[in-house]
C-alpha positions, -999 to +999 in steps of 0.1 A: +000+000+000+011+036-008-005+057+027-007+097+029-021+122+048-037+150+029-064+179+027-093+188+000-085+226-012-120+234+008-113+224+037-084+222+056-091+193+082-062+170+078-074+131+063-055+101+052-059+078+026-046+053+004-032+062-031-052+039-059-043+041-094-044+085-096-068+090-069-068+089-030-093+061-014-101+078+022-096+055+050-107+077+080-149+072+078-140+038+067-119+028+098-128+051+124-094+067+126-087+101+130-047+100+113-024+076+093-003+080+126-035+062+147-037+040+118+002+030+124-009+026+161-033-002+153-008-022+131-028-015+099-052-035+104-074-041+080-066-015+055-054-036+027-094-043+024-099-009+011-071-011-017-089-013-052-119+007-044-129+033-065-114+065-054-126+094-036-103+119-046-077+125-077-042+131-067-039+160-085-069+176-065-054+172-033-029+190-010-007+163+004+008+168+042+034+152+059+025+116+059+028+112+101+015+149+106+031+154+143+062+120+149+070+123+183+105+113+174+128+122+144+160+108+143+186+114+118+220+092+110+249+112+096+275+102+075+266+071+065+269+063+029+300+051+009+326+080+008+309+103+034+333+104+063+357+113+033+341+145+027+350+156+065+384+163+080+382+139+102+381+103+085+386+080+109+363+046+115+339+052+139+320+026+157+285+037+162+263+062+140+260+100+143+226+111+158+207+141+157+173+152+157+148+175+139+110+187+148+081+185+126+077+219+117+111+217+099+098+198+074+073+205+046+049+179+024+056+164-011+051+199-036+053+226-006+079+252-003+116+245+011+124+282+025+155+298+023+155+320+056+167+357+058+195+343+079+220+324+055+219+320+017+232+281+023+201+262+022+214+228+012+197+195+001+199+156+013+183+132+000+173+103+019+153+068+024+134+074+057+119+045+076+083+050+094+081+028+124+052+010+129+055-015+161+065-001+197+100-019+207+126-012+231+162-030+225+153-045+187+171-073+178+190-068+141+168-101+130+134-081+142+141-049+130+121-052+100+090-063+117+088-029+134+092-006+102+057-001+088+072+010+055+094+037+037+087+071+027+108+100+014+128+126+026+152+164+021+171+169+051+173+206+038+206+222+059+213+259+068+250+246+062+266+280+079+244+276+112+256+240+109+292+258+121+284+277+148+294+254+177+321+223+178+301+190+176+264+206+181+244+209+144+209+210+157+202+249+150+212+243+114+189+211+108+159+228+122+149+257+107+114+258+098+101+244+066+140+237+056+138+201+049+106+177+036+094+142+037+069+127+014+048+117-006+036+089+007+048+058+031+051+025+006+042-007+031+072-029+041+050-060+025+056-045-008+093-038-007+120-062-011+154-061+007+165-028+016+196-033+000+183-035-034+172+004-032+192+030-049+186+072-043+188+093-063+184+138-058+185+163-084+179+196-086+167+210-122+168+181-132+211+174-128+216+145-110+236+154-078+230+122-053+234+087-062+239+057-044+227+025-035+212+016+001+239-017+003+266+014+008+257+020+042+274+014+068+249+012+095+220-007+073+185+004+081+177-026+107+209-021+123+195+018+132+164+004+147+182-021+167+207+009+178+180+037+182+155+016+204+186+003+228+182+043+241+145+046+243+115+031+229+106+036+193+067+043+189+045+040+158+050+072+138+083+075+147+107+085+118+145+078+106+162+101+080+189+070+075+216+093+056+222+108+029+249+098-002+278+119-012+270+153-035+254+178-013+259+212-025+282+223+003+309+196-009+311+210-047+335+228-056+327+262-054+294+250-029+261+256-047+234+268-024+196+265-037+180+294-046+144+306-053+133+289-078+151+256-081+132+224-077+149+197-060+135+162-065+146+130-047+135+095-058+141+057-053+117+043-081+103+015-058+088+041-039+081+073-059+094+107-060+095+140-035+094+170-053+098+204-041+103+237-050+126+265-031+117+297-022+125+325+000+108+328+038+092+359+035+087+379+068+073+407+087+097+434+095+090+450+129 
C-alpha cells in the first residue's frame, strides 16, 4: 500500500488515505481513525481491504501533508553512505552512528515550499530513504528490525550549512529551521518492498543529477539503526529515521552551490516514488 495524509483545497481538516491508481481512497470514515499515525498505532489493520476501491479523490486535487503529521520522534543518521566520512576532516572509523534530531515543523509535504530564511543564503539538500516505524519496541534485535518498520517514505534533510558551524560537535540549530527540509509523498508498506539493500537514491535539482547511491553502501544498514535507536528509548508508531544521505550535497562542490528561489529539488528511489519540491524564500514581517 502507498498511505498519505492530505487535505481537499475546501477544507483544511487533515485526512488520510490510500493512493489507488491517480486518486486517493479515504480510510478515516471507513476505519474510524482520525490519522495515518492512529492508523500505524493499530498495526494496519485491516486497510489492505480498502485497496482497489474506486477512489474518492484524484491526486492531482489534493494537497498532500506530511504523511505522520506530528512524529513524536525524528531521528537522523549522519554520514553514512559510501565516501561520506571522506568529505570531512576527520576520516577515521567510527564505531557507532552520528545522531541528531529535527522537529516536525522543519519539514514541509511532497510539492510545498523548502524556505531559504533571511539568515543564511546556504540552504542545502539531502536526499534520503526514511523508515516510518510502525510497532512499539525497546532493544530490537537486528533479526526483528524489519518487523517494526511499517514502511518507507521520502525525505530532504534541507541544511542551513553556515548555522551548521556555529558550535564544535552541536548541528541541531542548522537542521531545524522551519520548513527547511521535507518528507513525502507517501509511506510505501514494508510488505511491498524487497530487501532494503536492493534500493538505490537518487536527488536532483533541475533536473542534474547530484546524489546517487545504493542503500547496500551504508554502513549502518537500516535494521541495524532500529536495533541501535531503540537500545536508548523506545521507538513508537509514527516515529521517523532520516537513514543518511549519499555523497554530492551542495556544500561539498566545488565552489558550494546553495539552492536558490526557484530551483526544484526532487529525490527518488523508483520502488517508492518521487519528493518534489520547489525553493523559495521565507518571507517575513519586519518590525
Amino acid at each position: 500500500m502507498r498511505l498519505l495524509s492530505f487535505r481537499v483545497r475546501s477544507d483544511p481538516t487533515p485526512r488520510f488515505g490510500l493512493v489507488e491508481g491517480a486518486g486517493i481512497v479515504e480510510l478515516g470514515p471507513r476505519t474510524g481513525f482520525g490519522s495515518l499515525q492512529d492508523a500505524l498505532r493499530s498495526g494496519l489493520n485491516g486497510l489492505t481491504g480498502f485497496a482497489g476501491l474506486e477512489p474518492d479523490h484524484e491526486l492531482d486535487d489534493v494537497v498532500l501533508e506530511r504523511p505522520v503529521l506530528r512524529p513524536a520522534k525524528i531521528f537522523c543518521i549522519g554520514v553514512n553512505y559510501g565516501g561520506r566520512n571522506l568529505e570531512y576532516d576527520d576520516p577515521s572509523e567510527r564505531s557507532y552512528p552520528s545522531v541528531f534530531v529535527r522537529f516536525p515543523d522543519s519539514l514541509v509535504a511532497d510539492g510545498q515550499a523548502l524556505l531559504r530564511p533571511p539568515e543564511s543564503e546556504q540552504l542545502d539538500y539531502e536526499g534520503e530513504i526514511v523508515a516510518v516505524i510502525g510497532t512499539a519496541g525497546r532493544r530490537i534485535p537486528v533479526d526483528r528490525a524489519r518487523a517494526h518498520i511499517a514502511g518507507l517514505t521520502l525525505g530532504n534533510e534541507g541544511t542551513i550549512r553556515d548555522w551548521v558551524r556555529h558550535a564544535k560537535f552541536n548541528v541541531t540549530q542548522g537542521k531545524n529551521w522551519e520548513s527547511s527540509g521535507s518528507i513525502g509523498p507517501w509511506i510505501v508498506t514494508v510488505d511491498e518492498l524487497g530487501d532494503f539493500d536492493d534500493l538505490s537514491l537518487e536527488t536532483r535539482v533541475n533536473g542534474e543529477v547530484r546524489q546517487h547511491d545504493a542503500v547496500r553502501s551504508m554502513k549502518y544498514p537500516i535494521e541495524y539503526q532500529v536495533h541501535y535507536l531503540s537500545t536508548f528509548c523506545t521507538l513508537e508508531p509514527g516515529d521517523l529515521i532520516f537513514t543518511g544521505t549519499p555523497t554530492g550535497a551542495g556544500a561539498r562542490l566545488e565552489p558550494p552551490v546553495w539552492l536558490q528561489p526557484g530551483d526544484i529539488v526532487e529525490v527518488e528511489v523508483s520502488e517508492i516514488g518521487v519528493l518534489r519540491n520547489p525553493v523559495a524564500d521565507e518571507q517575513t514581517s519586519r518590525p
